[in-house]
C-alpha positions in Angstrom: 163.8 162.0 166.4 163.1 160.2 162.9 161.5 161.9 160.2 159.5 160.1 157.8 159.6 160.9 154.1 156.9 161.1 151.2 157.6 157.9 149.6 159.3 158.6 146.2 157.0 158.7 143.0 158.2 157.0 140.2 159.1 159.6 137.2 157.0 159.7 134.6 157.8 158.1 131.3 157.8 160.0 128.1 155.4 158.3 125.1 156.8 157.4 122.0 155.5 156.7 119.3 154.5 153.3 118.3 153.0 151.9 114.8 151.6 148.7 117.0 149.3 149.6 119.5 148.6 145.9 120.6 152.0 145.5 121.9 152.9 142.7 119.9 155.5 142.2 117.0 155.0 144.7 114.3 153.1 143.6 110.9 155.8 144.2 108.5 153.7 142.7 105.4 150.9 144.8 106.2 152.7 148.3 107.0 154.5 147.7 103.4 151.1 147.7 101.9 150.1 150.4 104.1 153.0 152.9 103.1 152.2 151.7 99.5 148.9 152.6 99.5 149.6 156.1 101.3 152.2 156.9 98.6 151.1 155.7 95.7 147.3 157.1 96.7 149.0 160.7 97.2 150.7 160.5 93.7 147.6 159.6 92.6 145.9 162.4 93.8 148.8 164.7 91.8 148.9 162.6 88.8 145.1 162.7 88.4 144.8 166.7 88.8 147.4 166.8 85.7 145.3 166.1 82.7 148.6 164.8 80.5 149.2 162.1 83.3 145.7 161.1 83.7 146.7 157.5 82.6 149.5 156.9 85.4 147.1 158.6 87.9 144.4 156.1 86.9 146.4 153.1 87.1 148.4 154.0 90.3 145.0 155.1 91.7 143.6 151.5 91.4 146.3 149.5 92.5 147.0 151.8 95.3 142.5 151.3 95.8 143.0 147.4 95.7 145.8 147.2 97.4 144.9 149.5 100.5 141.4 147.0 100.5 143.3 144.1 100.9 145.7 145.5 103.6 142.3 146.8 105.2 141.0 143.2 105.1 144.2 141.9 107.1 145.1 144.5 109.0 145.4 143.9 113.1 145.6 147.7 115.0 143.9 151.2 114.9 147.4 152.3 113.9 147.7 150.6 110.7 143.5 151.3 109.7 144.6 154.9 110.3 147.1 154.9 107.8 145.1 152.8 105.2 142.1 154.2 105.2 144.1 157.7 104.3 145.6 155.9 101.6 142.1 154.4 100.2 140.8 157.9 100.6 143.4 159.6 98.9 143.5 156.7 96.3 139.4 156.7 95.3 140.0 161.2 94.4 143.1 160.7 92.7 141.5 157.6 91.0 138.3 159.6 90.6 140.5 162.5 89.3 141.9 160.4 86.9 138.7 159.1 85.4 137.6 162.7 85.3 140.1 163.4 82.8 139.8 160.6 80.2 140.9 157.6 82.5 142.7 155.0 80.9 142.1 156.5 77.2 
């Protein structure tokens, strides 16, 4: 007598995480700008609240602006808009902050 088995299911796989969700070659240009505008929008954000550093807040809040627009313009995954839009967000109030409290005077 031959008993026939369940076939055997294949184990599931664990997700990781990936910064490219197109499963191409990452965009190393792109995520540098990226993490730059993150950063440097976050700084921003503290600079600007500080009413001695208004001036670096300012500055750092524009580049950080311009810079996130541009990656935004080039950018080719969800992952990497995710990431730069924060970065533009955070850069505008720290920018705005910065303004706020005399901006580049």
């Amino acid at each position: 007598m031959h008993v026939s088995q369940a076939p055997a299911r294949p184990r599931p796989r664990a997700r990781h995480f990936s910064l490219t969700s197109n499963g191409q070659d990452s965009h190393p240009l792109i995520w540098t700008a990226a993490g730059y505008t993150l950063v440097a929008g976050i700084v921003s954000m503290v600079l600007g609240l500080l009413t001695v550093a208004h001036i670096a807040g300012t500055i750092l809040g524009l580049t950080a602006f311009l810079v996130g627009l541009l990656a935004q313009m080039l950018s080719a995954t969800r992952n990497e808009r995710m990431v730069i839009v924060t970065g533009i967000v955070a850069a505008f109030v720290g920018m705005g902050l910065g303004f706020a409290h005399g901006g580049f005077v």
